[in-house]
N, C-alpha and C positions, 0 to 999 in steps of 0.2 A: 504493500500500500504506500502510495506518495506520498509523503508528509509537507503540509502545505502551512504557508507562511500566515500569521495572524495580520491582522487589518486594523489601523486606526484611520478617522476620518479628517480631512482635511475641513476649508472655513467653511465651504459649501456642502458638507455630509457627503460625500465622496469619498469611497475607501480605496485606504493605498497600504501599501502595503509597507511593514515596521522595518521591511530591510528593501535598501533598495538597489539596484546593477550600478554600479559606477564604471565609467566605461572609459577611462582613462590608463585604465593598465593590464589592457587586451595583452598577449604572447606577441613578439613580436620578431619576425624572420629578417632579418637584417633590418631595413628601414621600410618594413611593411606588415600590418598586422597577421595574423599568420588566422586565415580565413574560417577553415572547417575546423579549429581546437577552439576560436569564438565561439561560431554559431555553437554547438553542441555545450559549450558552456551557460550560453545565454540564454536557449531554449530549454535546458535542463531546468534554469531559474526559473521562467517562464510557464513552463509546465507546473513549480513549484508551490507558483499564485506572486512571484514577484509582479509585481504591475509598473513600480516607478524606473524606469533606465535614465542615468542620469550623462550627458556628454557637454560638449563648449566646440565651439566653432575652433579653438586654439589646440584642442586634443589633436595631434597628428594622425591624419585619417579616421577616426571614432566617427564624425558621422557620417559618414559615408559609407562605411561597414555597417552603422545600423541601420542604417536605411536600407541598403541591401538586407541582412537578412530579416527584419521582418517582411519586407517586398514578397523576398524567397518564400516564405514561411506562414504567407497570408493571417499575420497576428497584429497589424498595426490599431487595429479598434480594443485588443483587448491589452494593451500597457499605452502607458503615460509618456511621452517624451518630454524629458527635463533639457534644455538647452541654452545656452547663455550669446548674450551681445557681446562686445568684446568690446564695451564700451568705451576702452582704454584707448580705442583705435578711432573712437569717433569724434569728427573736422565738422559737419556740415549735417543737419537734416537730413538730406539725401543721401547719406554713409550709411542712414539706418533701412532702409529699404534693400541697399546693395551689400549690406550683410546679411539681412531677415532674409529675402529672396534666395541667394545663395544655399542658407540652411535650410531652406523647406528643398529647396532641387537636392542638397543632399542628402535628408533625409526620406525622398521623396514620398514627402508626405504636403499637405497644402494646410495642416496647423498644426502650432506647438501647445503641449498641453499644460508646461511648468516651464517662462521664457525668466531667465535670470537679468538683472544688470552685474556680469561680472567682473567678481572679483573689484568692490567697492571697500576702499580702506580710511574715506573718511567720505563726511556729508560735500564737500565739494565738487568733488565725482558727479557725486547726483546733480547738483545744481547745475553745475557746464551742460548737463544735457536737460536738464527745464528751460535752458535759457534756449538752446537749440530745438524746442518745441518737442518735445519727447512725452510729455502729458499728451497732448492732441492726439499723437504718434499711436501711443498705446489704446485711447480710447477710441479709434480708430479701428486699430487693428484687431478690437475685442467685440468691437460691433458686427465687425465682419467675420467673424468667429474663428481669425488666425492665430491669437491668441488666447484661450482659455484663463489662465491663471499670471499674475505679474509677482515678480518679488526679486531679492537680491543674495548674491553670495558674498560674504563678508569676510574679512583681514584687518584685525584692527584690536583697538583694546574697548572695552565695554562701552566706555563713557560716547566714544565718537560712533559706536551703535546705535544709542539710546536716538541722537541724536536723528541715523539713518533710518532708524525707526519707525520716528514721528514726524520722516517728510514727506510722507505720501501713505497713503490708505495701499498698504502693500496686502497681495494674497497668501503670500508665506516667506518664508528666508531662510536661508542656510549657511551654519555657523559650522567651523571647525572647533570641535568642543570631544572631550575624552577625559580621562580622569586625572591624566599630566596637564591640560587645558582646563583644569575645573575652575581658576582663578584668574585665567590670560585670557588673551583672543577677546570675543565678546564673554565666554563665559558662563556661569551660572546665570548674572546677573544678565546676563542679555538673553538666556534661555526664558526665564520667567517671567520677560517682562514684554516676550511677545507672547507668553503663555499669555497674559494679561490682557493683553491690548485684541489678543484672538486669534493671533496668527502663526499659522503651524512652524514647525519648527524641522528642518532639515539636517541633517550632521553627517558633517564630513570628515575623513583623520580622524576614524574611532579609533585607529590602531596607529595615529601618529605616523603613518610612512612604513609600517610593519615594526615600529621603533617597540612597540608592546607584544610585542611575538619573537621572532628572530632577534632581535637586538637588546632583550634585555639582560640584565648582568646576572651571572651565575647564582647569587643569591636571593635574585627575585624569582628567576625560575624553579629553586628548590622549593623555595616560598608556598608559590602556587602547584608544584609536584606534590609537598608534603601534605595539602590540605585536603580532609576528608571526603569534600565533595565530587573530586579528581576532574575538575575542569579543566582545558585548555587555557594558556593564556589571552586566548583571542574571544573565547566563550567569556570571559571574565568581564574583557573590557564591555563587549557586546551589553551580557545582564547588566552590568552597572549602568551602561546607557538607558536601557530600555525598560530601568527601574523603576526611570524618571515618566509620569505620563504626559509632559508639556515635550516628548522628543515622538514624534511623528514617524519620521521615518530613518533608520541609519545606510547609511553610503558604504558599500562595502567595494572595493577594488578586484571581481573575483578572475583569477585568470586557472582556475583548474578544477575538472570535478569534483574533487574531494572537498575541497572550500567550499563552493556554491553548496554542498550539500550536507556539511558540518555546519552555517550555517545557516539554512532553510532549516536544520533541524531544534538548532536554538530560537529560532524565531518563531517558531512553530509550538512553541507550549511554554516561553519566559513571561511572565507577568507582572505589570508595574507592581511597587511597593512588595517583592518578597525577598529583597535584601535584607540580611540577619547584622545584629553587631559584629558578628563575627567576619561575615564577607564584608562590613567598610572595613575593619581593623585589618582583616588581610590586604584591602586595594591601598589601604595609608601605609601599612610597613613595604609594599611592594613600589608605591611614591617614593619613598624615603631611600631604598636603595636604588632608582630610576636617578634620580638626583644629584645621589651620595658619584655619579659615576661619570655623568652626562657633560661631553665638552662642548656639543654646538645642537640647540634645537630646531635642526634642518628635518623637514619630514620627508626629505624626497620627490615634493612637486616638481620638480623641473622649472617652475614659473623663469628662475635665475637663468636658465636657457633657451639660445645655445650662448657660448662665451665665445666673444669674437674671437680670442687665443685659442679657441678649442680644446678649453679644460672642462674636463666634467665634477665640477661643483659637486651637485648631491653625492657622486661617487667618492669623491674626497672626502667628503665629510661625513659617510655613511663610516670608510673605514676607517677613520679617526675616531671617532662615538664605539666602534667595533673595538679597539685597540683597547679603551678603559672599562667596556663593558665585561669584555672577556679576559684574551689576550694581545699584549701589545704585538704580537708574533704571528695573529692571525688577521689584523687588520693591518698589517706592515702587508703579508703574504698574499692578500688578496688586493694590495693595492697595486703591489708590484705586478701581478699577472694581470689584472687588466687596463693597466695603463701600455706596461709593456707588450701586451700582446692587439693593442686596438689600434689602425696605423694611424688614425685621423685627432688620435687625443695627444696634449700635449700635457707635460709635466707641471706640475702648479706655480713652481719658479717662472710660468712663461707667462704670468698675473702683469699687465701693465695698470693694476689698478686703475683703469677706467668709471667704475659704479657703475656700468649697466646691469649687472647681477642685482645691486642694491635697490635699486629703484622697484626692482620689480618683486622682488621676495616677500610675500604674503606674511614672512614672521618675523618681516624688519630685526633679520641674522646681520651684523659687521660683517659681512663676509670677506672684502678684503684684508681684516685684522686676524677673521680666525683660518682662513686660508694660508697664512705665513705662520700661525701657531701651527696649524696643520702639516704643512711642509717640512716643519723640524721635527716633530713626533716620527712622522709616516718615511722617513727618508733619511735617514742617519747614510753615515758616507759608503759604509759596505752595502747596502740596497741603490745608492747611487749607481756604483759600480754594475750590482746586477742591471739595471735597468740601460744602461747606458751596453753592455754586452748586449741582451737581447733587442735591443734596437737595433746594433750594427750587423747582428745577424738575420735581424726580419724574421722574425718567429710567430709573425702574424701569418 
């Protein structure tokens, strides 16, 4: 028997479903999404009762993969297409039309059912596009029934939320919020207070970048091995989410059966309010040594990319966070083979400190400060040496 995903309702009694496809981190075969390990993934969800798939016009092929396979698969009336403006990119009125346009031809569908303003990290954002007639815009395009639902994805710290909040009669939003996020970002404080105002709540980075699974330190992971209920770390984060009943729906990254159906299985029988004292005292000692560890809080979006130097950022910094998490010998080892072995990446020494990374980083990281802390950690002179062999040898 299937096990099928539970339902909470959006501002109009529309049920969606508590987990939802995030479709930013499809398999990917060199620089192409790797087609039939998606679909089979996504329709597995799908069959599962997921409904919300959530993508951005800035996802490297995402909608255009999913517009193919629901096409394929004659399933576009029954999920939700979440898709974002890229409003970072918008000059003129008419920039809005020739990006909307665009996503419905790749989605080829003719409306979106959840259209974001993304990636908004203060009220200003918004304003540059009221001034460029974006209210009209919208009420426009919801009369004509291209867009069903309006709201915003957020980057930022609560306060300049509250603000986003209250500048428009929004139909939902979505925050990056997790249990290391329970005081940053927008926050609790920004969770409940569209709980408040009515408006559902999205979440994204329940798992931090996978930073609360794979990446957590030796002693958080025996933490949650030791405890009686034998959860997963990722089941962990998920119930603490979906503890909360002002969180709608969570954004899960799935790229492989087994995920999509670990889970659809948590989603499928977790119910708000049946966290014990004992699971927050495991999620606060499992904080504590998250913390006790953690050198750069990069979750892995890529937003910071590409680097005109052709350094890979999140990869830096995944194995530098790797190096104090675990060992310093396995975040060296693994930074070494795929710097060395990718032909098109350069070494982080090739940083001209420019700030386009910083500009654009949803978690306002230094990253030119901690990219030169990173370089001396990850690069001691004997792995120089290695790297600098395997490049003269092309071992790509």
């Amino acid at each position: 028997m299937v096990k099928k995903v539970q339902y909470r309702e959006d501002k109009y009694g529309t049920p969606i479903s508590i987990l939802g496809y995030g479709c930013m981190r499809f398999t990917k075969e060199g620089n192409h999404i790797h087609f039939e390990k998606a679909e089979k993934e996504l329709m597995e969800a799908i069959k599962s009762g997921v409904n919300y798939l959530d993508t951005a016009y800035i996802y490297p092929g995402s909608e255009e993969l999913l517009g193919k396979i629901l096409t394929k698969n004659h399933c576009r009336e029954q999920v939700k297409i979440a898709t974002k403006l890229p409003q970072y990119l918008i000059k003129s009125k008419s920039a809005l039309d020739k990006y909307f346009t665009e996503q419905l031809s790749r989605l080829q569908t003719d409306y979106i059912d959840y259209y974001l303003m993304h990636m908004l990290t203060d009220v200003a954002a918004w304003e540059k596009l009221v001034r460029l007639g974006i209210k009209d815009w919208i009420a426009q395009k919801k009369e004509e029934g291209k867009i069903r639902n309006i709201g915003f994805s957020f980057h930022g710290n609560s306060e300049m939320f509250l603000k986003v909040l209250d500048a428009y009669d929004w139909d939902f939003c979505q925050i990056q919020y997790n249990y290391l996020d329970e005081n940053t970002q927008a926050g609790r404080i920004g969770l409940q207070a569209a709980a408040k105002k009515g408006v559902p709540v999205i979440i994204m980075e329940p798992l931090r970048g996978g930073k609360l699974v794979n990446l957590l330190p030796e002693r958080a992971k025996r933490l949650i091995a030791e405890e009686p209920k034998h959860r997963t770390p990722a089941e962990l984060a998920f119930r603490w989410l979906w503890d909360q009943p002002e969180v709608m729906c969570v954004l899960s990254g799935m790229n492989s059966l087994e995920m999509v159906r670990e889970n659809v299985k948590i989603a499928s029988e977790v119910l708000p309010g049946e966290f014990t004292e004992s699971d927050f005292a495991l999620i606060d000692a499992v904080k504590a040594e998250v913390q006790r560890t953690m050198k750069v809080g990069c979750t892995g979006c890529g937003y910071c990319m590409p680097c005109p130097k052709g350094i890979d950022i999140p990869t830096a910094f995944r194995c530098y966070n790797r190096m104090y998490a675990e060992q310093r010998s396995s975040g060296r080892h693994e930074y070494l083979q795929i710097v060395a072995l990718q032909k098109d990446m350069s070494l982080i020494h090739s940083c001209v400190s420019c700030g386009k990374c910083e500009s654009h980083c949803p978690q306002h990281i230094e990253i030119r400060k901690k990219l030169k802390e990173a370089e001396k950690d990850l690069t001691p002179w004997y792995y120089r040496i290695g790297l600098k062999a395997m490049r003269l040898f092309k071992f790509w």
